[in-house]
N, C-alpha and C positions, 0 to 999 in steps of 0.2 A: 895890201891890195886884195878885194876880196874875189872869190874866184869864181867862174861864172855860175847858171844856175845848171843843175842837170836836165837833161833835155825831161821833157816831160812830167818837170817835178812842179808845176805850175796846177796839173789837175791833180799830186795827191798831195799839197799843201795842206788842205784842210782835212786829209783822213790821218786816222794813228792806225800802227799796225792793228790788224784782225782781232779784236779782243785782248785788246794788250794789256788794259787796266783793270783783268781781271787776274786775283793771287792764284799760284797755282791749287792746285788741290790737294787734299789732306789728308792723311791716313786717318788723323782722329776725326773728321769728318764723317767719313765712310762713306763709298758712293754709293751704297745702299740708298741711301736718303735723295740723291744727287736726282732728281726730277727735271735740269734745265737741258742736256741734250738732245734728248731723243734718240739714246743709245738703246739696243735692245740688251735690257737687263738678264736674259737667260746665257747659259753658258754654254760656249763654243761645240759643237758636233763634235763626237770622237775623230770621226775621219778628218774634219777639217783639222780637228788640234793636232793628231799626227801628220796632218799633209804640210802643217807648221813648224813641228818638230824637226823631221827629217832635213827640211832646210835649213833650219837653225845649227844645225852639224856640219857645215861645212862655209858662214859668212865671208869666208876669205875668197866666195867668187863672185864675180858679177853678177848679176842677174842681165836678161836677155834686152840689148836695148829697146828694143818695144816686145811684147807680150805677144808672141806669136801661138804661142799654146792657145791659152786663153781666146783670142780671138777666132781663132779655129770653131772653137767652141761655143761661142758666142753665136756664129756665122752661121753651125746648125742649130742651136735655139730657136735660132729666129725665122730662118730661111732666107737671109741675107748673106749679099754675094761678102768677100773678108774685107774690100777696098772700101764700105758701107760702114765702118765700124773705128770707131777712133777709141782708144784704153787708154787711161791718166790716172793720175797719181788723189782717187776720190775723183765725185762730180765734180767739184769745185775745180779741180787741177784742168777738166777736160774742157770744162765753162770758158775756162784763162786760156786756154789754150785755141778756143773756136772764133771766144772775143778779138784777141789779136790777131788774126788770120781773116775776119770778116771787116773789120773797124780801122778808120781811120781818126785823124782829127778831126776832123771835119765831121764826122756822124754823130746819131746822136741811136743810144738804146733805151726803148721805156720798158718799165717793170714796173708790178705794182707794188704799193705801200702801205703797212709794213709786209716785212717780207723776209727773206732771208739776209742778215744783214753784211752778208759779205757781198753780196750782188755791186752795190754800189763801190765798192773799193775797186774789184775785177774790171767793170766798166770804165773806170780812172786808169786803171795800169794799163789798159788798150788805148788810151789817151782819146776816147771816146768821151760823148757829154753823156750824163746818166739826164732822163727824165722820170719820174715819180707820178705816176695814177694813181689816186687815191682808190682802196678798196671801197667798197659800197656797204652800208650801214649794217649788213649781215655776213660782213666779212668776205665777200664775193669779189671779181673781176666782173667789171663794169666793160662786156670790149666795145661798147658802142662808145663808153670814151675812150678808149684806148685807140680806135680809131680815128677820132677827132683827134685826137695828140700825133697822127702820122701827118710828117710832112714829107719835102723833098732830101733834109737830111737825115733821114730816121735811116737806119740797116738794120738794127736786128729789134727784135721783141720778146721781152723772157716772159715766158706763163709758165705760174708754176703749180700744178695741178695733181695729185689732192694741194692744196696751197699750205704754203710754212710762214704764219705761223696761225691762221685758222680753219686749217684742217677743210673748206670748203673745197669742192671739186668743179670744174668745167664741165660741164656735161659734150657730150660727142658731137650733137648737133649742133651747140654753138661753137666749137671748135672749128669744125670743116665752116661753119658762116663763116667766120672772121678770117680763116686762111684763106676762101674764096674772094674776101672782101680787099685784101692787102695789095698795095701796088705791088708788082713784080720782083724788084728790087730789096724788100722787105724780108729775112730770114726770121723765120720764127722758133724761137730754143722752148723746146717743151718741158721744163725741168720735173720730171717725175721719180726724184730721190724716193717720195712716199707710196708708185702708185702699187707696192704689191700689199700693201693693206688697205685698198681699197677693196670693195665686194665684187668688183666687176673683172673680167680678163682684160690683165695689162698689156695679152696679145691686140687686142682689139685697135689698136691704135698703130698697130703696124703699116698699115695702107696708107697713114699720113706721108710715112717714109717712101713706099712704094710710089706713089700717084704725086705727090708734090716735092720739087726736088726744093724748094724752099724751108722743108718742116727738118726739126732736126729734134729727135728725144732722147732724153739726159735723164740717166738711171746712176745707180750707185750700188755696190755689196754694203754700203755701211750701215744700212739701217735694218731692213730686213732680213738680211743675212750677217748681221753680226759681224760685221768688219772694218769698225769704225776705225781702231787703231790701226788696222793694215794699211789703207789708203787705196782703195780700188772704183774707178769706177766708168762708164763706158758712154757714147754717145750713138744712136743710130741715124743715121744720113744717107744723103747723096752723098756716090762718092765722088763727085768733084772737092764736097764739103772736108769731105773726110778726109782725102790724101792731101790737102793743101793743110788741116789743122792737125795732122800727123808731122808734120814737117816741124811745128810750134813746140813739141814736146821735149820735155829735158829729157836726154838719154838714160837708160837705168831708173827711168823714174819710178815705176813697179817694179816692187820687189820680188824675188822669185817667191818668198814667204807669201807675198799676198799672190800672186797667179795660183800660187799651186792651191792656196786656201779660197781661191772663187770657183777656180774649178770641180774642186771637191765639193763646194758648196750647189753649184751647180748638179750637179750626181746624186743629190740627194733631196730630191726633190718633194718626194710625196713627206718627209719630217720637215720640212723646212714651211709647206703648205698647213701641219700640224700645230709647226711655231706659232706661224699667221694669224691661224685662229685663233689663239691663244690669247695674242695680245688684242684683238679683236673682243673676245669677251672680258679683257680685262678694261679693255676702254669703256666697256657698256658699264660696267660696272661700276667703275669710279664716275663716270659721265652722270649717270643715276645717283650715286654719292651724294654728289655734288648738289644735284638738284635739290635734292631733302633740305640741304641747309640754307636753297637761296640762292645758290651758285648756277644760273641755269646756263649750260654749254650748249653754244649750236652742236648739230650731228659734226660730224670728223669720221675724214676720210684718211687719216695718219695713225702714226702711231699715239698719238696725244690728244690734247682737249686745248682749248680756250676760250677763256673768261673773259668778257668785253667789259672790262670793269674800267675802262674811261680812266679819270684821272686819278681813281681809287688803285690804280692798278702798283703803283710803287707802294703804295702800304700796305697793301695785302702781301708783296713778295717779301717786304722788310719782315712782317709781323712774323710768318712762316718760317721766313728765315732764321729767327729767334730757338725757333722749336726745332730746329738740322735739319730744315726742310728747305734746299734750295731749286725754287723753278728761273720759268726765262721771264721776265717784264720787260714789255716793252710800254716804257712813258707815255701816258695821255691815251693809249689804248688798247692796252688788253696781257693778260698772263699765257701764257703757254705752260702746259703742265705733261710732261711725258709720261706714257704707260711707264709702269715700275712691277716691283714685285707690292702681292696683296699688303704684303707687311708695310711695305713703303704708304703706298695709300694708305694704311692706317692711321698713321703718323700725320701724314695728309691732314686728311678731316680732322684729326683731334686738333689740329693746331687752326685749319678754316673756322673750325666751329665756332672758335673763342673772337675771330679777329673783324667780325663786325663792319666788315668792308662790303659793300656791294656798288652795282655797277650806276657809273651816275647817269 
C-alpha cells in the first residue's frame, strides 16, 4: 500500500535539490580558477578572521537563537527601529523565510528570468506558484510587464537589482513608478545581495523602507563582505513584515562565528569601501578584456560580467571549462563570469581567445 503524498510535494515534484547535480569541488581544481560564484576572491579582514577565531574556541555553545548583537547593529546603520530588521541564515535563508510568512497556495510570485536560480525552488517550498517575466533583450526588468503579469492572486514580487545574473540595475525612478503602480496587497522583495558594488549609495533606497510598508530589501554579508561560507544575511521591512518572518526562522540559525564576523565586518568600513573598489576596477578591466576579443559585456553593476552569447553560451562554458576555467551558463542565454583575481582573468582570456563562440 503506498503512502500518501507529503503535503506540498505536488509543487516540488519537478525541482531537484539546489544544484545538486553538481560534483563537489576540488582541491586539484583550485578555486583560484573557480569564476561561477560570485565569491569575493580576496581574503578575510584580520579583524573579521579573529572575530572567527575566537568563536571557533569554544563550538560546544549555542549560538544566540536569533542575532541580537548583530541586529543592534544593523538598526544603527541604518537608522532603523530593531523590530524593521529580520537576520537568516544568507539572503536566501531570509527570502525562505519572508516567502512562507507572505504566501499561500493560492498566490502566485513573479521574478524575472533568468535569474537567480534558487528563487524558483524558495517560491515552491512556500507552496506558492512561481511566474517567470522574461528579461528584456539587454538583460533588463521590463516592470511595465511585470505589471501586466499582476493579478488578483499575485503577493509578492522579487526585483533583483543590480540583477543576477546580468549585472543591470533598476534605476530609482522606475522603482518608486512600479511600487506606486502595484495594487496594495502586492509586497515587493528588493533582492540587493550585489547592491554595495554598485557606484551609487545603497543608503539611498532606504525610504522605500521608510514610506512604503509594502517594500522589503534583502542584502547579504556573502558577497561584498566576504561571507559566503558563514551564512549571513538580513532583510529591511516594515515591521509588521519583519516580526511575522522572524517567527519563520530556524532557531540558532546564525552562527555566533558569522554574527561576530558581520559585525566586525561592519567596523571596518572605510577597507571594506577600499575592497569595493577594487573589485570595481577589476570588472572594468576584464569587462574591456573581453571586449578586445568580441566578448562585448553590458555595463554591470555586480561583482561580475555577462555574455549574452544565446545558444552559444554552453560551448563557450564547456570550451573554458577544458582550460580550469569554470564560470555560470545559463542555456539559450548568456554566461556569467565572476570578478576573480588578475591571475584568474588571465587564464580567462587565454582560453575565450581560442574558443571562437560568440553571441548568436
Amino acid at each position: 500500500m503506498s503512502s500518501p503524498p507529503l503535503p506540498g510535494a505536488h509543487r516540488l515534484g519537478d525541482f531537484s535539490a539546489y544544484r545538486s547535480h553538481e560534483a563537489p569541488r576540488s582541491d586539484a581544481t583550485g578555486t583560484e580558477w573557480d569564476l561561477s560564484n560570485n565569491e569575493l576572491t580576496l581574503p578575510p579582514l584580520p579583524e573579521v578572521a579573529e572575530a572567527v577565531r575566537i568563536c571557533g574556541l569554544d563550538p560546544n555553545r549555542y549560538p544566540a537563537p536569533l542575532p541580537h548583537l548583530l541586529v543592534e547593529r544593523l538598526a544603527g546603520q541604518f537608522g532603523v527601529a530593531r523590530t524593521q530588521i529580520v537576520v537568516g541564515p544568507g539572503s536566501a535563508g531570509v527570502l525562505q523565510q519572508l516567502l512562507l510568512v507572505l504566501c499561500t497556495e493560492r498566490d502566485e510570485v513573479l521574478y524575472a528570468w533568468p535569474a537567480f536560480d534558487a528563487y524558483p525552488l524558495l517560491i515552491a517550498v512556500a507552496g506558492a506558484t512561481g511566474v517567470r517575466v522574461p528579461l528584456t533583450a539587454t538583460g533588463a526588468h521590463d516592470l511595465s510587464v511585470f505589471l501586466a503579469r499582476v493579478t488578483p492572486r499575485t503577493r509578492v514580487v522579487i526585483l533583483c537589482t543590480p540583477h543576477n545574473p546580468t549585472g543591470r540595475r533598476i534605476s530609482r525612478d522606475e522603482l518608486r513608478w512600479f511600487l506606486n503602480e502595484l495594487p496594495p496587497q502586492v509586497v515587493t522583495i528588493v533582492d540587493q545581495a550585489y547592491v554595495e558594488f554598485d557606484e551609487l549609495d545603497e543608503n539611498d533606497d532606504l525610504d522605500l523602507v521608510h514610506q512604503r510598508s509594502k517594500a522589503v530589501l534583502l542584502r547579504t554579508f556573502s558577497k561584498a563582505y566576504g561571507l559566503a561560507g558563514l551564512r549571513v544575511g538580513y532583510a529591511l521591512a516594515d515591521s509588521e513584515i519583519s516580526e511575522t518572518a522572524r517567527k519563520a526562522t530556524l532557531p540558532f540559525a546564525v552562527t555566533r562565528a558569522a554574527e561576530a564576523a558581520a559585525v566586525a565586518s561592519l567596523d571596518q568600513e572605510t577597507v571594506m569601501k577600499e575592497r569595493i573598489a577594487m573589485v570595481r576596477r577589476l570588472r572594468t578591466e576584464l569587462g574591456e578584456s573581453l571586449g578586445d576579443l568580441g566578448l562585448a559585456c553590458p555595463p554591470s553593476h555586480g561583482n561580475f560580467l555577462w555574455l549574452p552569447l544565446g545558444r552559444s553560451a554552453t560551448g563557450f562554458g564547456e570550451s573554458v571549462a577544458r582550460d580550469g576555467i569554470k564560470v555560470r551558463v545559463y542555456p539559450d542565454h548568456g554566461v556569467r563570469i565572476s570578478v576573480g583575481s588578475r591571475a584568474a582573468h588571465r587564464r580567462l582570456l587565454a582560453a575565450a581567445r581560442v574558443t571562437g563562440h560568440a553571441a548568436d
